[in-house]
N, C-alpha and C positions, 0 to 999 in steps of 0.2 A: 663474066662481064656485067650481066645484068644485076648481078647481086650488089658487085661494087656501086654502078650505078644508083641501085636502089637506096645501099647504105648513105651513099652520099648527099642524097635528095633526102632521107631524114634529117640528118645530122642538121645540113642545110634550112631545115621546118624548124631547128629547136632555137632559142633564141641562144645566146650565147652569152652571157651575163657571168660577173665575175660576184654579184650580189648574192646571187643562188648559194645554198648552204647544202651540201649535200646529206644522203641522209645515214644517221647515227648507223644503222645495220647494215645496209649495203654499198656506201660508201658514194663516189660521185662516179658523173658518167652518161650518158646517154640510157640506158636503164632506169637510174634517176630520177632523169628528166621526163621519161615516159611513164613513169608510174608515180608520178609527184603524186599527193594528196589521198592517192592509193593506200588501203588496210588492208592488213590480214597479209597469211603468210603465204599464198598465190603470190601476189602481189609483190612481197619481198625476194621471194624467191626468183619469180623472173625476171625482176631487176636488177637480183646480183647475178643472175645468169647470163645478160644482157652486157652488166658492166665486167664481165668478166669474158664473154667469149668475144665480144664483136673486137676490141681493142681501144677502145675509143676513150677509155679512164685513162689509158698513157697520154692520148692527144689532149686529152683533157685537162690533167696535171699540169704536161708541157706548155699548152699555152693559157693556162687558167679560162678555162670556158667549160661548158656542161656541168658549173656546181663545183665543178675542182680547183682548189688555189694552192698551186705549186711552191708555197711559200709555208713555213710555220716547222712544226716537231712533230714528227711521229711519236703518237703517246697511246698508252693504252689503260683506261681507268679500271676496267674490268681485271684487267693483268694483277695492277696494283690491288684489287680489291681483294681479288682470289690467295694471292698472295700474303697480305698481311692476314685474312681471316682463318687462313693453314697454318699462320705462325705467333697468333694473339700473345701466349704467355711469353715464348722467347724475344720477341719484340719486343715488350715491357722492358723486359730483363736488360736486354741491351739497348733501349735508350736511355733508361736514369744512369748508365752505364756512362756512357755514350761511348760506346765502343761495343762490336762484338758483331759477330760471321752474320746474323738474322740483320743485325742495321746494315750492314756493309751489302746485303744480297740485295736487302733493301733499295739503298741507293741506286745499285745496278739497276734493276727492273726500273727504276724511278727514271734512268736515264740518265741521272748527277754523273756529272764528268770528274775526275781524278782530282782537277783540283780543288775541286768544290764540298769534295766530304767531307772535310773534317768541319768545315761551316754547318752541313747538313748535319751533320752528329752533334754538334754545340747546339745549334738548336732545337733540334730532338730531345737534349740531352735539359737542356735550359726551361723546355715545356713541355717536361714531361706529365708533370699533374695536369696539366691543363689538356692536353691528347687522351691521357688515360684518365678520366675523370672520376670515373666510378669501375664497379666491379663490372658491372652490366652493358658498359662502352661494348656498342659493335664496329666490326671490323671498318663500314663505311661511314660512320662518326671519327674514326682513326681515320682513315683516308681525307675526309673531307677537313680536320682537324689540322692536319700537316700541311695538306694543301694551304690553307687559308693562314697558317706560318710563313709555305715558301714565297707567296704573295708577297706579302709583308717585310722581307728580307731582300735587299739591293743585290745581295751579289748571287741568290734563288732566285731571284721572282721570273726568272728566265725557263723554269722548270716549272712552273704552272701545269695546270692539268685543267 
């Protein structure tokens, strides 16, 4: 009982602000909030520790408070980073393509919905000197490259990153 108490009389200290931006590593949450402005990997680590055992990122989500805004697309840039930089030459291949397994996994990991690929691939397909620019293009020049396409296109710019 005391614990619950206790928890609640923090939570209660923290402001509750739907402005708060949680942070890029360990996500939103009551840990968060307690280690805002905090460095180093102490620091990180017990805040995802924080936002991970006490429960408070769900209550957080739920009602948009503690830094969490229950609203938007779960996306992962890293995902996409790792991804294209494992598949450099095959990605080439299959966006001047604009077809083929490496763009299609693509998409997936990207998050583009079924009906949306073949726009994705037309415009992969449609800029592709401009994504692959030179030999020496890395993987997050690709990433950021595509990005700043699906922006620019009505029926993408939903898939942002």
């Amino acid at each position: 009982m005391k614990k619950i108490i206790a928890v609640a009389a923090l939570i209660a200290s923290v402001p509750f602000s739907n402005i708060a931006v949680a942070d890029e590593d360990i996500g939103c949450g009551l840990g968060s909030m307690v280690f805002a402005g905090k460095s180093g990997k102490v620091s990180k680590v017990l805040g995802a520790t924080t936002n991970g055992t006490s429960g408070n990122q769900t209550f957080g989500i739920t009602f948009g408070t503690l830094g969490c805004d229950g609203t938007g697309t779960v996306t992962s840039s890293q995902k996409l980073a790792m991804f294209i930089d494992g598949n450099m030459d095959n990605l080439a291949r299959d966006m001047a393509k604009g077809e083929g397994e490496t763009l299609a996994t693509l998409s997936e990991v990207w998050g583009i919905q079924p009906a949306d690929k073949s726009e994705f691939n037309a415009v992969a397909q449609e800029n592709f000197a401009a994504v692959f620019g030179s030999e020496n293009v890395t993987s997050q020049e690709v990433l950021v490259s595509l990005n700043t396409l699906i922006v620019q296109n009505k029926t993408l710019a939903g898939y942002r990153i």
